[in-house]
C-alpha positions in Angstrom: 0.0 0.0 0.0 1.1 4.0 -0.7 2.8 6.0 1.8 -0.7 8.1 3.5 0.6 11.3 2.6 3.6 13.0 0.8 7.1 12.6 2.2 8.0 16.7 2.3 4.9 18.5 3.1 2.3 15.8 4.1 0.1 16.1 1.0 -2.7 13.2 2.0 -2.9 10.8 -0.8 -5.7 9.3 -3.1 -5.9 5.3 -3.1 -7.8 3.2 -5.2 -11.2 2.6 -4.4 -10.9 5.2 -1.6 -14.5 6.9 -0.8 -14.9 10.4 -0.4 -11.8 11.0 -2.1 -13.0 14.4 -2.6 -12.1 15.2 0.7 -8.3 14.2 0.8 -7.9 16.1 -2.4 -9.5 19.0 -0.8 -7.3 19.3 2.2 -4.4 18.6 0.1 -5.7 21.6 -2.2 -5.9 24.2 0.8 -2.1 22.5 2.1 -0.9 23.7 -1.4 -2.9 26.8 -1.3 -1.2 27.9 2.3 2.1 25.7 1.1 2.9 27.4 -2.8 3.6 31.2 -1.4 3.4 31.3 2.9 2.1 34.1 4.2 1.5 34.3 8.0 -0.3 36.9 9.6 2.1 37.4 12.5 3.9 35.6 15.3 1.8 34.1 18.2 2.2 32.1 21.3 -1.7 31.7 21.2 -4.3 30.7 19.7 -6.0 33.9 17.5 -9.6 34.0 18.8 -12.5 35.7 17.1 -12.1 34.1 13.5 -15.1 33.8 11.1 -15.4 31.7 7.8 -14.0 34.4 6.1 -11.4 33.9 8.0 -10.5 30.5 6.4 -7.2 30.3 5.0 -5.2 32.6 7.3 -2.2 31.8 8.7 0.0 32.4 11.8 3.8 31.4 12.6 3.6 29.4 16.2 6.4 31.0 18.2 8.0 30.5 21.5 6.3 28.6 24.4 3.2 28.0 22.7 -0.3 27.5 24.5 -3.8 26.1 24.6 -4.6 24.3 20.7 -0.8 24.9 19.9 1.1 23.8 22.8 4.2 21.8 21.5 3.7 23.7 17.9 6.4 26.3 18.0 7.8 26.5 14.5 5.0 25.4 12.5 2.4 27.5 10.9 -1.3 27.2 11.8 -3.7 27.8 9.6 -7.1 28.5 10.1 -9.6 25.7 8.2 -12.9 24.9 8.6 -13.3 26.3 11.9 -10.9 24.6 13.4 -6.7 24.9 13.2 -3.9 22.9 11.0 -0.3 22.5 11.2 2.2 22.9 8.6 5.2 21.4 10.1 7.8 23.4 8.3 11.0 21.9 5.6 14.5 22.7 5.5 14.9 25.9 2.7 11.3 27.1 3.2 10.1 30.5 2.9 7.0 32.6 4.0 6.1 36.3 4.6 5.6 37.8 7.2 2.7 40.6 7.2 3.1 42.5 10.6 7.5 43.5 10.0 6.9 43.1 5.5 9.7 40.9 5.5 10.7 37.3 4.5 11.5 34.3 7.6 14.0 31.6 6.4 13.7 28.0 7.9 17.5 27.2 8.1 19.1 24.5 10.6 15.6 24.3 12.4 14.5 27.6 13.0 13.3 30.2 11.8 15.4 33.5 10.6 15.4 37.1 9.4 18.5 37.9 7.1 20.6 40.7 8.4 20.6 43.9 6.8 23.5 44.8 4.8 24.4 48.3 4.8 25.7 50.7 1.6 29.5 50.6 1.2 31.4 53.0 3.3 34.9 54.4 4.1 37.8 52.8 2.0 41.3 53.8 1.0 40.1 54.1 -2.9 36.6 55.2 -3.4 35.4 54.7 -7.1 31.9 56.7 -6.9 30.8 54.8 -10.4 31.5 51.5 -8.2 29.4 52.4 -5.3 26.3 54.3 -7.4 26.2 50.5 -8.9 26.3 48.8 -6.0 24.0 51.1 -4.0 21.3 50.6 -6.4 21.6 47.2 -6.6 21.3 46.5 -3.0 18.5 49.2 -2.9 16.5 46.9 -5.3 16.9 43.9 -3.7 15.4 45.3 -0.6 12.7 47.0 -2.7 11.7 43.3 -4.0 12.0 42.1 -0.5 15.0 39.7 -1.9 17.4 41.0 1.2 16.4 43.1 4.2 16.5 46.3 4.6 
């Protein structure tokens, strides 16, 4: 028999003669949906209360010592389903946004990180202005596009 879901993001699988199959493609459709560009709302330790239907889809990075629904959770994104919460247990190299800061989180060695900044060239022996114009607007359009921080 198949594996039940998929090895890196636990995409459930169809079998053979399965009934209702409707519904494991469905739940692997929203997994996709939250999966193909992450956004998360913001960081939380709890639970967000007060969401509605249209609140389906919505997703939050679990962080630090995590209560209630998503107590032993930190790391993982929760999203917000059906009226009721689930997990994304995140993969080494994955990215998401994050809506409150505007920025990009990295998962790297099982965690995850914000790039440092990196600051316009200064000082130096030799300055070549032509050099500096170059790399100055290069840098400033890879923060525009959200590529590094700024």
């Amino acid at each position: 028999m198949p594996e039940d879901s998929t090895r890196r993001h636990s995409l459930p699988n169809l079998y053979v003669g399965q009934s209702q199959k409707e519904l494991t493609h469905n739940e692997a459709l929203a997994r996709i949906d939250a999966l193909l560009h992450p956004v998360v709302e913001a960081k939380a330790t709890t639970p967000i209360t007060g969401l509605t239907d249209t609140s389906d889809g919505l997703c939050w990075l679990i962080t630090g010592a995590a209560t209630g629904l998503w107590t032993g959770r930190s790391g993982q994104i929760a999203r917000w389903s059906g009226g009721s919460w689930r997990y994304i247990a995140p993969v080494a190299g994955m990215t998401l946004w994050l809506n409150t800061s505007g920025k990009r989180l990295f998962y790297i060695a099982g965690e995850w990180a914000e790039p440092s900044a990196i600051g316009n060239p200064t000082n130096g022996a030799a300055i070549d202005i032509e050099a500096r114009t170059a790399i100055n607007a290069i840098l400033d359009h890879l923060r525009l596009i959200s590529s590094i921080p700024s």
